[in-house]
C-alpha positions as CSV (number, residue, x, y, z in Angstrom):
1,X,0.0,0.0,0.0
2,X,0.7,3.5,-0.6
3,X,2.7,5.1,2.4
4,X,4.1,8.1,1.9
5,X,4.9,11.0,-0.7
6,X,8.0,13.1,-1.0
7,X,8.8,16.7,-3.0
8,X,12.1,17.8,-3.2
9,X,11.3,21.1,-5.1
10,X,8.4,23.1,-5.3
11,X,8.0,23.3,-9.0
12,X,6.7,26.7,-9.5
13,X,8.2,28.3,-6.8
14,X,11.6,27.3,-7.4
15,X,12.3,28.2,-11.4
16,X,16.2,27.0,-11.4
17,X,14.4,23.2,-10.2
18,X,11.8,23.3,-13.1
19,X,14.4,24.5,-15.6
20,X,16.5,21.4,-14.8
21,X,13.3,19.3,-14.8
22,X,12.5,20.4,-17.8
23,X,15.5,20.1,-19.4
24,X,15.7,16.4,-18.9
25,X,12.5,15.5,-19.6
26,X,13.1,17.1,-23.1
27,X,16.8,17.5,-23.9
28,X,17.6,13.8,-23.6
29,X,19.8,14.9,-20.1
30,X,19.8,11.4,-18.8
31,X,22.6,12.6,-16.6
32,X,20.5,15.4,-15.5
33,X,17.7,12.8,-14.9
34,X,20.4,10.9,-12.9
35,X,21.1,13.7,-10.6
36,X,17.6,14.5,-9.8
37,X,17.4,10.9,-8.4
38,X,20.5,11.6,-6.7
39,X,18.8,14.7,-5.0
40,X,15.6,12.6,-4.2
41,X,17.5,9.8,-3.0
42,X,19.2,12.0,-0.4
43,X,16.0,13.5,0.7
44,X,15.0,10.7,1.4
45,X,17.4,9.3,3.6
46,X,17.6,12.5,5.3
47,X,14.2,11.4,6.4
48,X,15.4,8.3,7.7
49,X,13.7,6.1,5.9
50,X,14.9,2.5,5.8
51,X,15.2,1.0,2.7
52,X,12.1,2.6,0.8
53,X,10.9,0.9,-2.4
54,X,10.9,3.3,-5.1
55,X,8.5,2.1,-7.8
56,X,9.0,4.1,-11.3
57,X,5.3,4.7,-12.9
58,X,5.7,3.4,-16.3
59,X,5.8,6.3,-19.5
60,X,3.5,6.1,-22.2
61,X,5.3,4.2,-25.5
62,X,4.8,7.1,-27.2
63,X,6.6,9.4,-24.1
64,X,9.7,6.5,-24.4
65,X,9.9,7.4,-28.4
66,X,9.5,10.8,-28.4
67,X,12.0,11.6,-25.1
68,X,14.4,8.7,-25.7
69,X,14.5,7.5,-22.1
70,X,12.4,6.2,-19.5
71,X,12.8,9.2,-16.7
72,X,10.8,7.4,-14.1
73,X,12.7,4.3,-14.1
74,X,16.5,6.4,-14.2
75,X,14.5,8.5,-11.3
76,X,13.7,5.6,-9.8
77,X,16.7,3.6,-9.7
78,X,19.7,6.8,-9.0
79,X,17.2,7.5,-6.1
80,X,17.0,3.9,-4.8
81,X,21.2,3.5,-5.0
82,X,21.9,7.2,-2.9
83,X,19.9,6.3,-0.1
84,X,20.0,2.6,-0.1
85,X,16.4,1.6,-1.0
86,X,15.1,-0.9,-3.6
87,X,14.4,-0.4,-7.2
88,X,11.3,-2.0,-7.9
89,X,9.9,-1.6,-11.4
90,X,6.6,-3.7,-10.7
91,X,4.0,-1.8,-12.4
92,X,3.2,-2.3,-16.2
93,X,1.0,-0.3,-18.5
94,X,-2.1,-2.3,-19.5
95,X,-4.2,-0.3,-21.2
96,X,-3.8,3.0,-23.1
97,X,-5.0,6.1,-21.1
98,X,-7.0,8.5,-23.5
99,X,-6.0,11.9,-22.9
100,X,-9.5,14.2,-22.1
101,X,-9.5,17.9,-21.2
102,X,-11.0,19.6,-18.6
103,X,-12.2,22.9,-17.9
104,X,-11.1,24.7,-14.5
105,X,-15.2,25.4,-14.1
106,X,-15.8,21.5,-14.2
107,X,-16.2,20.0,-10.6
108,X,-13.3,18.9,-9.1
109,X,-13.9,15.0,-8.9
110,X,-14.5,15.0,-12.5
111,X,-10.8,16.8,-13.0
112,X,-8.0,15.1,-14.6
113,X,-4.3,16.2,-13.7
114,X,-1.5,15.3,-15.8
């Protein structure tokens, strides 16, 4: 079961953190993808926490093709070796999610987030 959530950045607030996330979501920076894990990996064992599992959600085919690497699972696994947890790439992708929009008027349990 789900335990516990972590943010190392706050995304808007912090514009040097989204430039970098940014960048390695869509320059290819798989050693900038690398050292975000290395920073969440060392959040997390500043928290202490004894050999979390870190399970990567798995990209979209077309996401692997068109970004060349599969972020979640480098996240995933740099964050797992800094602080000593487990890589655990568990989940699969079985079924194709259709992308729908919503309005910000719609109600919120009918919202999608991306």
């Amino acid at each position: 079961a789900f335990h516990r959530a972590l943010a190392c950045w706050d995304y808007w607030a912090q514009p040097a953190s989204r430039e970098h996330v940014l960048a390695a979501k869509h320059h290819r920076r798989k050693d900038l993808v690398q050292h975000l894990g290395r920073h969440l990996g060392g959040a997390l064992a500043r928290l202490a926490v004894e050999r979390p599992i870190l399970v990567p959600v798995p990209s979209h085919a077309a996401r692997l093709l068109e970004r060349g690497l599969d972020i979640t699972a480098i996240l995933a696994r740099s964050a797992a070796e800094r602080c000593g947890g487990e890589y655990a790439p568990v989940l699969r992708r079985t079924r194709w999610v259709v992308k729908r929009k919503f309005t910000a008027s719609a109600p919120v349990n009918q919202r999608q987030s991306r």
